[in-house]
N, C-alpha and C positions, 0 to 999 in steps of 0.2 A: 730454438723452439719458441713458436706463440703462447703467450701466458695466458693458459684457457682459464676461464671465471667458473670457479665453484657453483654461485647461482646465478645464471643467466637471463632470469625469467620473471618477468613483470606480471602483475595482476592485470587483465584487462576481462576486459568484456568480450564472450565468444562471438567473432566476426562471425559464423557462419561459413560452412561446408563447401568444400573445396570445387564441389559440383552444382551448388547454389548459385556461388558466381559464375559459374562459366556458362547459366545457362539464362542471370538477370537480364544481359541487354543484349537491343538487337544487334546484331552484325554485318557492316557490310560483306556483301564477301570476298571484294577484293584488298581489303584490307585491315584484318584483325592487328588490334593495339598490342595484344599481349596474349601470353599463353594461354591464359582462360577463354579467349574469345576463339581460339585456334579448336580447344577442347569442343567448345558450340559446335563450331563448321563440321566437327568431323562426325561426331554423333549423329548429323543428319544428312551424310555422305555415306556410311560406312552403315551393316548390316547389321542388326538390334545384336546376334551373338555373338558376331566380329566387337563391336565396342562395347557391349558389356566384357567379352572375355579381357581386353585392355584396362578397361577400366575401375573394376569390380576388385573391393579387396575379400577380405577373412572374413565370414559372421557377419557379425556389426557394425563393421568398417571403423570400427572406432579408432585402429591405429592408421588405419589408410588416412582418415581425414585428420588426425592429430600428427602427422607428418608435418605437413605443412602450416596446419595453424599455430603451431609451436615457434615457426619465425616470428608469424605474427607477433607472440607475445616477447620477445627480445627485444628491447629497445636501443638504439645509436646512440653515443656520447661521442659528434662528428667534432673534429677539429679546424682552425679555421685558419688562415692567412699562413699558408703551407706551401702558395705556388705549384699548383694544380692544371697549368695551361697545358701539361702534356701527360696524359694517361697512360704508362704503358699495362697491361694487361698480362704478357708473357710470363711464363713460369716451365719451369721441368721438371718432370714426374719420373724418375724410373729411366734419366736417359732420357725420355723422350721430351724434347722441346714442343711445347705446350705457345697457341698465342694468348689462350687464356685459360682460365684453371679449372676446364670442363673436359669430362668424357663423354661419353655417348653410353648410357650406362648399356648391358646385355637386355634384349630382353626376345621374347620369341616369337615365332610367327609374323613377321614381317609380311607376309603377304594378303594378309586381312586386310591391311591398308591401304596396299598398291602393286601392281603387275609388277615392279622390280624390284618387288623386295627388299631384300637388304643391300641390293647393288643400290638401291637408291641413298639408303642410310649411307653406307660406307662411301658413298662420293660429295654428298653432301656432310659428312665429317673431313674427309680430304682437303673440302673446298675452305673451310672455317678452319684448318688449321689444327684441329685437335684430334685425338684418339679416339678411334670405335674399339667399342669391346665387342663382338659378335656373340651371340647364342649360340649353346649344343643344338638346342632347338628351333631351327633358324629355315626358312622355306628357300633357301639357295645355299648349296656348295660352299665351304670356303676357300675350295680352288679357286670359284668362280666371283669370288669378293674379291680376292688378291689378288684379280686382274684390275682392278677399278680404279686405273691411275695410282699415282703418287696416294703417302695416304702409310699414316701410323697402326696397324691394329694390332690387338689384344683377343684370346680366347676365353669364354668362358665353359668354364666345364663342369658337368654333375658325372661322379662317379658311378659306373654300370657296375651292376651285379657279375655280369662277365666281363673281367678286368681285359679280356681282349679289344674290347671296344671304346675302353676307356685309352689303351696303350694307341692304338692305330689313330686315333683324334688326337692326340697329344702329338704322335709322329708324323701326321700330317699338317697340324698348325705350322708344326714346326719348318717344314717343307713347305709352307706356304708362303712365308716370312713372317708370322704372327710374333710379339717381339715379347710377349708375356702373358701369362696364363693367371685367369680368375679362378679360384674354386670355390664354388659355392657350396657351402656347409651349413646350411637351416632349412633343409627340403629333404628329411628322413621319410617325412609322409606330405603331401600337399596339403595347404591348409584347406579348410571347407569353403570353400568360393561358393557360395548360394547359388550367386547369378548362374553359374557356370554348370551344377546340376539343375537349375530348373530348365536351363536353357539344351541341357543334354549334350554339351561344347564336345564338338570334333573339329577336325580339321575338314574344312567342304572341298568336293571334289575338283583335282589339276592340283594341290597343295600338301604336301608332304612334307617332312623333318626330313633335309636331303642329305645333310650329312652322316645322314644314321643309314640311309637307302643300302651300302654294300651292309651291315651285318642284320640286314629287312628288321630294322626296328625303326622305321620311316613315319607308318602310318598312324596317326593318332584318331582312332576312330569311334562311330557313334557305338557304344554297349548297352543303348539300348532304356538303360535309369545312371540317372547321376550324369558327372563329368567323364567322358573319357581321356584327357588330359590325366586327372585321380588316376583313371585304372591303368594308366599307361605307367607311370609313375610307380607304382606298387608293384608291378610286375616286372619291369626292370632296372628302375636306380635302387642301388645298393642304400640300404636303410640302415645299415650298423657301422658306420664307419667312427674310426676313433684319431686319436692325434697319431698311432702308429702309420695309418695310410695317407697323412700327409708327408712324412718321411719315405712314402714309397713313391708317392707320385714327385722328389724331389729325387728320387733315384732312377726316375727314365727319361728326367727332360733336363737340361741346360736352362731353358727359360727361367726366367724368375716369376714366383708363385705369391698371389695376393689372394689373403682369405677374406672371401667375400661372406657376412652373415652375421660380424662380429655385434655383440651388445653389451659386452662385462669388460671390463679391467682385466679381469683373471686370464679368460680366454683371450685378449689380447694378449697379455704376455705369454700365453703357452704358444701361440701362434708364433713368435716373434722366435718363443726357445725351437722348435719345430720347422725355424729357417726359413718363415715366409720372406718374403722382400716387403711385401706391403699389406696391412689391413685392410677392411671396405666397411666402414661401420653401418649397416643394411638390417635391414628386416621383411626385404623383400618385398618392398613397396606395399606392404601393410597386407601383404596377401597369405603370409602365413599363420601368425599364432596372433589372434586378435588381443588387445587390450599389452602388446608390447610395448615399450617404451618408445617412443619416438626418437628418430635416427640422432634429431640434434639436442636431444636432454641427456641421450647415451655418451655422443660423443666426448663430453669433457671429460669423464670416469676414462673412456680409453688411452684420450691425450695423456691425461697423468701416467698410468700404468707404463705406454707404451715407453715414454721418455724420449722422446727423439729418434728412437732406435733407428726405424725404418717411416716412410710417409704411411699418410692417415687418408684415406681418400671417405667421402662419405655420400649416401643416397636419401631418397626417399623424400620428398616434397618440395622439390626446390623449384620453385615458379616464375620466382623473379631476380633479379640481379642484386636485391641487397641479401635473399636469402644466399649465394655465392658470399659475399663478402661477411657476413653472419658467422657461416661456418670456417672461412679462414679466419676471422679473428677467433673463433675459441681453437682452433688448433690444425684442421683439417689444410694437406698440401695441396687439395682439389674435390670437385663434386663428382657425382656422376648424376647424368640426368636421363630418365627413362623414358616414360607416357607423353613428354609434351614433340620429341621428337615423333612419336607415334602420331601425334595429333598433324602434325607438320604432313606429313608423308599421307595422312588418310585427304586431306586437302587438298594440296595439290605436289604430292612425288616429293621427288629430289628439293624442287625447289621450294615446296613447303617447307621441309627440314632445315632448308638452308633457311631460311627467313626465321624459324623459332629461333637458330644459334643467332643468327645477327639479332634477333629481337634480346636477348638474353647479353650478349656481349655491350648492346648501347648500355643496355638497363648498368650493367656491371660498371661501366664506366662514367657514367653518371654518379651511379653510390660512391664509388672511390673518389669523385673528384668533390660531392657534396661533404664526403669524410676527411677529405684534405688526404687523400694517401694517391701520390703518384705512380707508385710499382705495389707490385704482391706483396712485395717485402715489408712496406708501411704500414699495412693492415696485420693489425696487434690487437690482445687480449684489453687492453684499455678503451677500445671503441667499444664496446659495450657495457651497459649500465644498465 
């Protein structure tokens, strides 16, 4: 196990909001530096409620943008004359070999940002070698993902009020070749997304949740005041779920189960007694319960709890390549990464997303070799200071 550091976190000066940068300089448009500049392009490709609904967290954004500025404040104690001429990147998650310690985190609605949806995601994770997590809420089939070449994926699933819908998406993943299942456990109610009722957020017409299409719980539609993504939500994800119904959903699937939503120690370990395989230390991209704690201030309390038991994967602000190497020094087996592949894909498709992972894989490799760490394995709780 990595020996995560108690406190992680330097005093500095707030850099300023996560979408401040992405919208300081100009951009060419054939070729964004970095993910922020990927963020620019798409915001003025993509339709005011299509990227507000991506973009936009809980309230006051206050956890959405302390996501990420939370890297900021960590600072590197890199090490030097290591022999670094070769970088390897690889790692394994779960079985699945990894070329670098990224997922493609769930997220939904794929088709706000490009005609192929998530056949675009899921071939552009194919292509980079790592794992797609697909959304329940997802604008293409996942029969129709798990055609898309070669290519590792993962289910994510919110539990329906009518457990037959939850059973047939489970036994379809499964029949898909989906090789593990996400549950997301921090979405009892949706958080207040402002943007998203001022904007009245549905799904616009030709775009449905298609995997929901046979039990007609597809359409997510305008009601008219507020979000209806909200009123979708309240009407049929099940809101009272306890650690009993993670014992039930490990009693209809074979897959191995990673609780996605974790933020305490305690609830890691109940997860772990409860026969997850894996934690997701998330807060749902800062979109549920404003003023949470940030993904990587949470994560050391879980590292400790968890004890090596099972991997730690973690979300929620990861921009750049040393933020990756950040959280595998306090503890985490891998990240998941959500909005900047979105931003790839509103750009340009497939091949946008592919360019954010190679933009993120130099970055990663870069940190590692200015940290003196050749493999995953090198990267330890003493690089940070």
């Amino acid at each position: 196990m990595k020996n995560p550091t108690a406190s992680v976190f330097a005093s500095v000066t707030h850099v300023g909001p996560e979408r401040d940068r992405a919208m300081k300089t100009s951009v060419p448009l054939n070729q964004p530096l970095n993910l922020f500049e990927y963020q620019r392009l798409a915001k003025a490709r993509m339709s005011p409620q299509g990227y507000d609904y991506y973009a936009a967290g809980a309230m006051d954004e206050i956890t959405l943008e302390a996501n990420h500025r939370s890297y900021d404040e960590i600072f590197l104690r890199p090490r030097v004359l290591t022999g670094v001429g070769n970088v390897d990147t690889k790692t394994t998650v779960l079985g699945s070999d990894l070329t670098m310690p990224v997922i493609v985190a769930p997220s939904a609605f794929h088709g706000l940002a490009t005609p192929l949806a998530e056949r675009a995601t899921a071939g552009a994770a194919a292509t980079a070698g790592i794992v797609y997590c697909m959304s329940t809420m997802a604008n293409t089939r996942m029969e129709d993902v798990a055609t898309v070449g070669p290519g590792t994926r993962w289910f994510q699933l919110y539990v329906f009020k009518d457990r037959g819908v939850t059973r047939s998406l489970v036994e379809r993943a499964e029949a898909s070749g989906f090789t593990a299942l996400e549950l997301t456990v921090n979405t009892p109610k949706v958080g207040r997304r402002e943007a998203d009722e001022r904007n009245h957020f549905a799904l616009p017409a030709g775009l449905e949740a298609l995997n929901l299409q046979a039990s007609h719980h597809s359409e997510v539609r305008d009601v008219g005041e507020g979000s209806g993504l909200a009123a979708y939500f309240a009407h049929l994800i099940d809101d009272n779920l306890t650690w009993a119904d993670v014992e039930w959903l490990r009693s209809i699937t074979k897959l191995p189960i990673l609780i996605k939503g974790i933020g305490r120690g305690d609830d890691a370990k109940q997860a772990v007694a409860s026969g997850a395989a894996g934690v997701i230390v998330s807060n749902h991209g800062g979109r549920q319960l404003d003023t949470a704690r940030p993904t990587i201030r949470a994560l050391p309390e879980v590292v400790q709890a968890v004890g090596g038991m099972v991997p730690i994967l973690c979300d929620g602000g990861i921009r750049r390549g040393t933020d990756i190497l950040k959280a595998l020094a306090v503890g985490a087996a891998a990240v998941q990464v959500g909005r900047p592949v979105l931003w790839g894909l509103a750009v340009d498709g497939e091949a946008g997303a592919r360019r954010v992972l190679e933009l993120l894989r130099a970055e990663l490799v870069l940190a590692m070799a200015l940290c003196g760490c050749g493999t995953i394995a090198a990267i330890t709780g003493d690089l940070i200071g």
